[in-house]
Structures are given as structure tokens and as C-alpha cells.
C-alpha positions as CSV (number, residue, x, y, z in Angstrom):
1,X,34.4,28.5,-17.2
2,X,32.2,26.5,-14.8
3,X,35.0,24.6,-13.5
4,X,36.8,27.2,-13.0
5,X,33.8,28.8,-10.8
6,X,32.9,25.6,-9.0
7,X,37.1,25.7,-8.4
8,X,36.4,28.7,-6.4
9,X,33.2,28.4,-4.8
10,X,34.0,24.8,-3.3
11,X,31.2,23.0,-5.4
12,X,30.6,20.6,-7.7
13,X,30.7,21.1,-11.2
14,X,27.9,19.1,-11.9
15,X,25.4,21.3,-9.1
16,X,26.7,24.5,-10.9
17,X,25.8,22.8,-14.1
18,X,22.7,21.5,-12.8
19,X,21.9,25.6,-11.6
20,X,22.8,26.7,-14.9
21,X,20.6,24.3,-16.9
22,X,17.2,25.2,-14.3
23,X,17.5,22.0,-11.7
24,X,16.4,23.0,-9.0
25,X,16.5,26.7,-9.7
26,X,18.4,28.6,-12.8
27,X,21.0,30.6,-12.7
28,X,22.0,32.0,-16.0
29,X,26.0,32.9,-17.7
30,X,26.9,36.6,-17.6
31,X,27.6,35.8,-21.2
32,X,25.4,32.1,-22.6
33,X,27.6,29.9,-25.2
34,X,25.6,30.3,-29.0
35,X,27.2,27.6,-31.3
36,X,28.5,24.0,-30.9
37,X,32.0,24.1,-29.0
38,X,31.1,27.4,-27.2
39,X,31.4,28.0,-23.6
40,X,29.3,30.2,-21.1
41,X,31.6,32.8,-19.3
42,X,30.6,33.6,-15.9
43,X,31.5,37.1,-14.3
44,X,32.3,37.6,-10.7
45,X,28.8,38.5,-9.9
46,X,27.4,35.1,-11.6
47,X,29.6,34.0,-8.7
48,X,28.2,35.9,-6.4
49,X,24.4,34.6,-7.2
50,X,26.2,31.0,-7.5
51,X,27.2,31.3,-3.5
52,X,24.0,33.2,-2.5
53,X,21.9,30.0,-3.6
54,X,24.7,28.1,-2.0
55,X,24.3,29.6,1.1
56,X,20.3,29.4,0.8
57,X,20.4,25.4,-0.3
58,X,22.6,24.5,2.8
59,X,20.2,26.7,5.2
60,X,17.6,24.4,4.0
61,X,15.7,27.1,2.0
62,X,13.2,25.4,-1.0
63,X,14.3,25.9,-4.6
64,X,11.4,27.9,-5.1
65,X,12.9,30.1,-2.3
66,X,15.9,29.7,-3.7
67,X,15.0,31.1,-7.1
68,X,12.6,33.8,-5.5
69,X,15.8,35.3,-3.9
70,X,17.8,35.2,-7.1
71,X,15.0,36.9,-8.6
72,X,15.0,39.4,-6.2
73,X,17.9,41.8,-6.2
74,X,18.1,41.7,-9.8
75,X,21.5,41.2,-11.7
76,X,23.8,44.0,-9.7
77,X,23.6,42.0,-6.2
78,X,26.7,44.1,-5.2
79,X,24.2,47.1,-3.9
80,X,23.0,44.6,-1.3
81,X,23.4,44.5,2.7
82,X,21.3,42.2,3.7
83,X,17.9,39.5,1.9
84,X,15.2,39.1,4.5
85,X,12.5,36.5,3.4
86,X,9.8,36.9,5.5
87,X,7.1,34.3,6.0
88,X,3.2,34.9,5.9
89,X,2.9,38.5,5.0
90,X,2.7,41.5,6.7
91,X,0.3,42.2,10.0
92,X,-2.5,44.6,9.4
93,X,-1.8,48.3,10.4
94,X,2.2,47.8,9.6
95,X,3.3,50.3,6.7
96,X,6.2,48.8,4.6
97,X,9.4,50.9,4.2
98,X,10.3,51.6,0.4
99,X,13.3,53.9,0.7
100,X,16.0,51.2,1.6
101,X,14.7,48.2,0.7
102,X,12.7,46.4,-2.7
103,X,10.9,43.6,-2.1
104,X,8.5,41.3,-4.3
105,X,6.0,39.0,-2.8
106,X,5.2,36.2,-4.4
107,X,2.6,33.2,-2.6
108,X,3.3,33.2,1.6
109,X,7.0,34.8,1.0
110,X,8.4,38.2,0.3
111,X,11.8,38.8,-0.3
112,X,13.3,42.0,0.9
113,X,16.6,43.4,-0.3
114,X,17.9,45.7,2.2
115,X,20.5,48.0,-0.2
116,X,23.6,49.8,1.1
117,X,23.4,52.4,2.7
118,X,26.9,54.6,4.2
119,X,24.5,54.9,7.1
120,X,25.0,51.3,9.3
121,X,22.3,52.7,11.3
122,X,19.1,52.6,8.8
123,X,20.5,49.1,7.6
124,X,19.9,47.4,10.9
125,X,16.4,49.2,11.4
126,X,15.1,48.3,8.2
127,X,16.6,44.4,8.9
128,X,14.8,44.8,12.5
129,X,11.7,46.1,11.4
130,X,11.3,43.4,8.7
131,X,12.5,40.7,11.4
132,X,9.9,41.5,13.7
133,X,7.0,42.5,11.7
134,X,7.1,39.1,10.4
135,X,6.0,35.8,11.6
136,X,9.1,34.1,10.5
137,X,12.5,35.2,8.5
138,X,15.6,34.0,7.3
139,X,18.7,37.0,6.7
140,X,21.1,36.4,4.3
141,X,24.1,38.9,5.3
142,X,25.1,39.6,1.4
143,X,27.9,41.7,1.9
144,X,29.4,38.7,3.5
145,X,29.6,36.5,0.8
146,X,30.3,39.2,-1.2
147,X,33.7,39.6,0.1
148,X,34.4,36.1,0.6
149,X,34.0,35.8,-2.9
150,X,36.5,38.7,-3.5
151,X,39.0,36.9,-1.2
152,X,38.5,33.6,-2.7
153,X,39.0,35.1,-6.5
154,X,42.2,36.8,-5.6
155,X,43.5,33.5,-4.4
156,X,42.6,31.6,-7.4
157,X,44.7,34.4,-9.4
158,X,47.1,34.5,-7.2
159,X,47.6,30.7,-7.6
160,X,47.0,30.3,-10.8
């Protein structure tokens, strides 16, 4: 329940309900209510996408960054390291990795998902490449938040 969720991401039910409902971005239920008295169900990777745009919105990223990011990754964040949104493309003669990292541009931004990877090595070169082929960038370390969601789940249990 979104209670529940904001309960464990240290939010306000009303932002997650705002999120939910498209203000300022949309983040949609693992599983969306049908019927009058139903409830969406959120799954620990709705929580996951819940903290990401957290993190994003205090960093002082747009909604429409926001929701580019979301987009992004598609629905199994868990195979990602690292976001890089990069600022005002690409400089001529640069060739774009594709082996460990998606990306979709949309308008001045691309978002880049850096995946794992069990070698640490071609993570950061892919992040450093991106970070300084760029003209700007923001990194969102995933993986992070990832586990401080874990932690922060097992605690709720755990109390509750």
C-alpha cells in the first residue's frame, strides 16, 4: 500500500500519490487497483523507481528529467550500476558504446543506463567515457539506492 511505501521511503504519502496519479512525472503500481475499494500494490522495484525520482527531485533534476530517467531503464532497474544524463549531445567524431550501456535521447538529454557488469572495471570506463564526452552530466549510482532500499524493507518487516 502507498502508505506503507511512503512508510519506508521517508516521503509523503500525498508526493507518492501525486507520482502515481502523473504530477509531476508518473510512476505506475506493479499491480493498478480495477474496481471501487481496490488498492494498487507496489512491489519492491516500484520502490526502487519511487526513490530514484526521489533522489533525482532533491538533485534538482526537472520532471521531465525525472520521467526521462524512469523511462529509461525500463521496469527491471535491478540490472543497473549507474544513470548518466548527459547534456547537449554527443561531440562529432565520438563513437557511442552499446555493449554496456542503453540509452535514449530525447530533446538536449540522453539518458544512459550503465548495466552490471561482474567486471568493476568496464563499469567505470563506460561512466568515464560518458562523463567526459559530454558537456554536462548528472550520475545516479543505482546500485546504491538499490540496497538502501533492501535495508530499509528488512527493517520495516522486521518491525512490523
Amino acid at each position: 500500500m502507498l502508505g506503507q511505501a511512503a512508510e519506508i521511503l521517508g516521503m509523503p504519502t500525498d508526493r507518492l500519490k501525486n507520482w502515481t496519479n502523473g504530477r509531476p512525472f508518473r510512476i505506475l503500481p506493479s499491480v493498478q487497483a480495477k474496481g471501487a475499494g481496490s488498492r494498487n500494490l507496489y512491489s519492491q522495484r516500484d520502490l526502487y523507481r519511487f526513490a530514484i525520482a526521489k533522489q533525482l527531485s532533491v538533485s534538482g533534476l526537472t520532471p521531465v528529467a525525472i520521467q526521462r530517467v524512469l523511462d529509461n531503464p525500463g521496469p527491471d532497474v535491478t540490472t543497473v550500476h549507474a544513470v548518466v544524463v548527459t547534456a547537449s549531445g554527443w561531440p562529432q567524431g565520438i563513437k557511442r558504446r552499446t555493449s554496456e550501456e542503453s540509452s535514449r535521447e530525447r530533446g538536449d538529454l540522453t539518458v544512459h543506463s550503465i548495466r552490471e557488469s561482474p567486471d568493476h572495471h568496464t563499469i567505470w570506463e563506460s561512466l568515464r567515457a560518458l562523463i567526459f564526452q559530454s558537456l554536462g552530466s548528472y550520475v545516479l549510482q543505482v546500485r546504491e539506492i538499490i540496497q538502501m532500499i533492501d535495508e530499509r524493507v528488512e527493517q520495516f518487516h522486521t518491525a512490523g
